[in-house]
VEXVEXMI-234546 format. One record per residue (C-alpha): y, z negated, x negated; residue number from 1. Coordinates in Angstrom, 1 decimal, decimal comma. Layout:
<pts>
<pt v="Y" w="Z" u="X" k="NUM"/>
...
</pts>
This chain:
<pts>
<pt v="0,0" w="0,0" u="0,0" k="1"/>
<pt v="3,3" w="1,3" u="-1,5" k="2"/>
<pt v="6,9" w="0,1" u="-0,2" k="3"/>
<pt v="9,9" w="2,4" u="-0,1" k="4"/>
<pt v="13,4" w="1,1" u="1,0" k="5"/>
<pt v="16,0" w="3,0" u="2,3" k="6"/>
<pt v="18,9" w="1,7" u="1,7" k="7"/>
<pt v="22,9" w="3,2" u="2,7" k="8"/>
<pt v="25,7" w="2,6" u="0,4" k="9"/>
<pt v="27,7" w="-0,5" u="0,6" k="10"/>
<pt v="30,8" w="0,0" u="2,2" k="11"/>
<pt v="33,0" w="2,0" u="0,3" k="12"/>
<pt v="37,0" w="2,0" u="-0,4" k="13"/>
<pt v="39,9" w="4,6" u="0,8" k="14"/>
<pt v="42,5" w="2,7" u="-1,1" k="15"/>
<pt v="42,6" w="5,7" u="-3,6" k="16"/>
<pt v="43,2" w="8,5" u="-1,5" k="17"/>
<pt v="43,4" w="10,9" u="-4,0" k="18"/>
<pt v="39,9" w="10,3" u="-5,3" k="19"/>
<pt v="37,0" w="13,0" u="-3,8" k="20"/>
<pt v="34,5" w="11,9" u="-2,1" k="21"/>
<pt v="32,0" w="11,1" u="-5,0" k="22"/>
<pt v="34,2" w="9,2" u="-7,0" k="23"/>
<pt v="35,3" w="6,2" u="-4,1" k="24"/>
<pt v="34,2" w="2,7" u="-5,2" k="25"/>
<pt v="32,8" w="0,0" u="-3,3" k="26"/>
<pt v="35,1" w="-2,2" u="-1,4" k="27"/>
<pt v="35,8" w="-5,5" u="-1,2" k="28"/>
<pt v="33,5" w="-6,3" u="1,6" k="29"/>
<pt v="31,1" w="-3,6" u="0,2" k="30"/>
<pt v="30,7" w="-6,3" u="-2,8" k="31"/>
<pt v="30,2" w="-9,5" u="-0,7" k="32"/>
<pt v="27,4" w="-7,1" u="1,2" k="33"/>
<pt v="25,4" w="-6,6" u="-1,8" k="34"/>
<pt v="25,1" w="-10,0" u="-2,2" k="35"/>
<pt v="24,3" w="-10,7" u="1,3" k="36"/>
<pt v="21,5" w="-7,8" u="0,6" k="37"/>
<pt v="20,2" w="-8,7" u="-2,4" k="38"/>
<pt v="19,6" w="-12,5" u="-1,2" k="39"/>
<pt v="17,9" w="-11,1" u="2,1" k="40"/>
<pt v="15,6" w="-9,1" u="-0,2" k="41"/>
<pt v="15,1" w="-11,6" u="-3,0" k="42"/>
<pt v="14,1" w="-14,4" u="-0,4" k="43"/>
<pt v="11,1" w="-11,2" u="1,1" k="44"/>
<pt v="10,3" w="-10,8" u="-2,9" k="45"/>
<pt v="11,2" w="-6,8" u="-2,6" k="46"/>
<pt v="12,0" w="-6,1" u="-6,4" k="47"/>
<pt v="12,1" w="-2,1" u="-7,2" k="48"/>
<pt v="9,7" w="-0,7" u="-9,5" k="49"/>
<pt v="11,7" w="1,8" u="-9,6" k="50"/>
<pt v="15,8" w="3,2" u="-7,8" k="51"/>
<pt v="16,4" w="6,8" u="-6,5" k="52"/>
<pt v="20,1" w="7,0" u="-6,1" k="53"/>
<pt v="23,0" w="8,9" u="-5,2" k="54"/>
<pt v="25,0" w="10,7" u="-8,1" k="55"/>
<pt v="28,2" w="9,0" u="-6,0" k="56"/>
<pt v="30,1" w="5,8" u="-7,6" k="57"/>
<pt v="29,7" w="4,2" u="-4,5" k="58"/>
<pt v="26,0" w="5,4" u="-4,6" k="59"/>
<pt v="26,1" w="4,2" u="-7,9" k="60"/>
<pt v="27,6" w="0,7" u="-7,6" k="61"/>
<pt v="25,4" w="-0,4" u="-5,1" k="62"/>
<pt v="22,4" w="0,0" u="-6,9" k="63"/>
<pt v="23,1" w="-1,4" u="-10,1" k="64"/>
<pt v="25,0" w="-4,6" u="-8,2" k="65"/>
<pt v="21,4" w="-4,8" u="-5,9" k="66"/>
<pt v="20,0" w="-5,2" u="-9,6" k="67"/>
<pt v="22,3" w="-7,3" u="-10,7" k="68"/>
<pt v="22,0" w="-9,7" u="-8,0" k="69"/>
<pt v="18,3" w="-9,2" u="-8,5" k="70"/>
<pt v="18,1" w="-9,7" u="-11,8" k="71"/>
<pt v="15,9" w="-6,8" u="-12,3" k="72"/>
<pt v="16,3" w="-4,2" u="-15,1" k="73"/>
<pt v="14,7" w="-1,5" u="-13,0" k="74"/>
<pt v="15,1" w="2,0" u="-14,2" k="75"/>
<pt v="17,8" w="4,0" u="-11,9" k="76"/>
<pt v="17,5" w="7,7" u="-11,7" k="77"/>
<pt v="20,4" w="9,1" u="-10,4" k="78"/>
<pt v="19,7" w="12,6" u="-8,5" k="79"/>
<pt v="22,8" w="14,9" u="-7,2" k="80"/>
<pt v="19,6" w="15,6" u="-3,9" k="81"/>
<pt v="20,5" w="12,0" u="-2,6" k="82"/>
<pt v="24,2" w="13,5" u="-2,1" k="83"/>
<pt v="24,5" w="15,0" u="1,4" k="84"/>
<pt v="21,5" w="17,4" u="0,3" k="85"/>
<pt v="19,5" w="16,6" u="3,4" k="86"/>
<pt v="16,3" w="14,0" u="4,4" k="87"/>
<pt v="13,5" w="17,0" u="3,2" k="88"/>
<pt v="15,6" w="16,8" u="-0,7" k="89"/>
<pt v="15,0" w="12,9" u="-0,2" k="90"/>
<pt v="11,4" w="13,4" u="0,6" k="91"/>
<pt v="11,0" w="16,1" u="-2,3" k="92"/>
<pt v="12,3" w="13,4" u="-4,3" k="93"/>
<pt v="10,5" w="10,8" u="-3,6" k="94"/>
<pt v="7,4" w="13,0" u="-4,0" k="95"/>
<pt v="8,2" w="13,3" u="-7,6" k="96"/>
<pt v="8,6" w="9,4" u="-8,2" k="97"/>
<pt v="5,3" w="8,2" u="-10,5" k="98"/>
<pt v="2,5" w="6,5" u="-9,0" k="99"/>
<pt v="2,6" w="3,8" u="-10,8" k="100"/>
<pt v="5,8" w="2,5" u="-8,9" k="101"/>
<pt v="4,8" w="0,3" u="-5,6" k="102"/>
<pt v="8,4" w="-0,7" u="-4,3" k="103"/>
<pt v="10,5" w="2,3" u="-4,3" k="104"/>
<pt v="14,4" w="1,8" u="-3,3" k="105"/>
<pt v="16,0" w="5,0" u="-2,4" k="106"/>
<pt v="20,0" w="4,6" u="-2,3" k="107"/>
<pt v="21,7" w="7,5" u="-0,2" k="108"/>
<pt v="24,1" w="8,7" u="2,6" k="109"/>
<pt v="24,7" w="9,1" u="6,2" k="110"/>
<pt v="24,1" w="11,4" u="8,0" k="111"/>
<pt v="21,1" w="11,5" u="6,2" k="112"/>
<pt v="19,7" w="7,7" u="6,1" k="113"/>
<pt v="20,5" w="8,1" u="10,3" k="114"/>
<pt v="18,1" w="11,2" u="10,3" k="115"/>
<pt v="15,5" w="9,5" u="8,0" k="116"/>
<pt v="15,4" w="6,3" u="9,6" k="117"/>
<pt v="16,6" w="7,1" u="13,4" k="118"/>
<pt v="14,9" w="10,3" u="14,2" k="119"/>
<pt v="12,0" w="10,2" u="11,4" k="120"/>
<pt v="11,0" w="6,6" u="11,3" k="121"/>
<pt v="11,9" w="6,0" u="15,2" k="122"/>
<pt v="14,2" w="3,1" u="14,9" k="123"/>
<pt v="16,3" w="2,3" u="17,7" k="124"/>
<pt v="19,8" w="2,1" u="16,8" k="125"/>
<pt v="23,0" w="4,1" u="17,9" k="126"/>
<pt v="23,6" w="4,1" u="13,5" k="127"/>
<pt v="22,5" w="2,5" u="10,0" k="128"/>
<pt v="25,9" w="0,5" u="8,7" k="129"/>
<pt v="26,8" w="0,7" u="5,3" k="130"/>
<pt v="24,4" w="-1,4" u="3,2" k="131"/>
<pt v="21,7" w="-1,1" u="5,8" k="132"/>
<pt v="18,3" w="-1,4" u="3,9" k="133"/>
<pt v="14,8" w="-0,1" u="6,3" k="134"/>
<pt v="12,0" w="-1,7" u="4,7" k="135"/>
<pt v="8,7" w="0,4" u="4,9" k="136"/>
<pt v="4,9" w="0,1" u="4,1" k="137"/>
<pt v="3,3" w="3,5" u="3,1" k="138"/>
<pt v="-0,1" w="3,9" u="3,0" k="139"/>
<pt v="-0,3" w="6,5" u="0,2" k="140"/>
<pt v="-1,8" w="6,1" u="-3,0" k="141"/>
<pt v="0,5" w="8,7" u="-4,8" k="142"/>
<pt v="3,9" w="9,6" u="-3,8" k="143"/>
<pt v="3,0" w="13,1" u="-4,8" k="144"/>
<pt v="0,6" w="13,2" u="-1,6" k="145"/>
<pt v="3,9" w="10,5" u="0,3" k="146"/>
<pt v="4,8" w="11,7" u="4,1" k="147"/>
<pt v="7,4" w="10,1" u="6,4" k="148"/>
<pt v="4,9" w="10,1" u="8,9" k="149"/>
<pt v="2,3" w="7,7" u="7,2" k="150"/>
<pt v="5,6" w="5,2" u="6,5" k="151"/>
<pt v="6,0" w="2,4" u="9,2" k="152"/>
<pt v="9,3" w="0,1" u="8,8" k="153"/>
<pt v="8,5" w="-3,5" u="8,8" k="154"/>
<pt v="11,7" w="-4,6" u="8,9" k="155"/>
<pt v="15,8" w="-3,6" u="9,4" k="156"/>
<pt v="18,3" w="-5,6" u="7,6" k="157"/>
<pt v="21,6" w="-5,2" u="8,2" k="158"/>
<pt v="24,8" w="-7,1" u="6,2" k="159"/>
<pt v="26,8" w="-8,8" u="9,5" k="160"/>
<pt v="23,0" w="-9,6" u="11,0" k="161"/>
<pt v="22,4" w="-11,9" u="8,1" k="162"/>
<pt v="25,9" w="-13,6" u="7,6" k="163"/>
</pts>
C-alpha cells in the first residue's frame, strides 16, 4: 500500500502586483497554514518519501516549509507539468516517481487539484482551499503501473478546519 497526497499551494500573496504569476510568494496566512498542515500531518505520521512540485515560488515555498516543519530532508523535484499542465501531466508524473517511494506528496494548482480530487477521486466539495492536502491509499505496487482509479482518499484536511 502506497500513499500519495495532493496537496494545493498555500495561499499566495498579490502584494507585488507586478510579479507574473509563477513568481508570487506565499502570504502571511499562507505561512501560519503550513504550520497548521504540517502539524495535522506530523500528528497522522505522513512524512514524504519523496515531493513532486510546482516549478512556481509559491509552489515552491510550500513544499520546502511542509519540510521544514516536518523536519524531513525529502528530495523535492520540481517539474514545470505540475504548473497548469493539466491532472493527465500530474498522473504521467507521478507514473515516473520510483518505487521505492511509499508516501508521495504531489504540490500543485487549481483548477487542476479540483479536477483531480473533485471529479477524479469523488470528493464532495464545491472547491479544495489553498493548502488543502487529500490524503490517499493506493493499492499499486509501482507507480509505473499507478491509476487514479485504484487511489481512495482517507482523509481531507483543510487549514481553517483544523484551527
Amino acid at each position: 500500500m502506497k500513499i500519495v497526497v495532493f496537496i494545493r499551494h498555500a495561499k499566495s500573496s498579490w502584494e507585488y502586483p507586478e510579479l507574473a504569476d509563477w513568481q508570487r510568494p506565499v502570504a502571511k496566512r499562507g505561512l501560519s497554514d503550513i504550520m497548521t498542515i504540517a502539524s495535522a500531518l506530523k500528528r497522522r505520521e505522513i512524512i514524504p518519501d519523496l515531493v513532486l512540485c510546482s516549478t512556481a515560488l509559491r509552489a515552491k515555498q510550500t513544499a520546502l516549509g511542509l519540510l521544514q516543519q516536518l523536519q524531513s530532508h525529502t528530495e523535492v523535484q520540481y517539474t514545470g507539468q505540475l504548473y497548469f499542465e493539466c491532472e493527465n501531466a500530474i498522473y504521467n508524473e507521478i507514473r515516473k516517481t520510483k518505487p521505492q517511494v511509499n508516501t508521495l506528496f504531489v504540490v500543485s494548482h487549481n483548477p487542476d487539484i479540483n479536477a483531480i480530487v473533485l471529479d477524479d477521486l469523488g470528493v464532495q466539495a464545491d472547491n479544495i482551499p489553498t493548502l488543502g492536502c487529500v490524503l490517499c491509499t493506493t493499492n499499486t505496487g509501482s507507480w509505473a503501473n499507478w491509476q487514479i482509479a485504484d487511489t481512495k482518499v482517507f482523509e481531507v484536511l483543510m487549514p481553517k478546519k483544523l484551527h
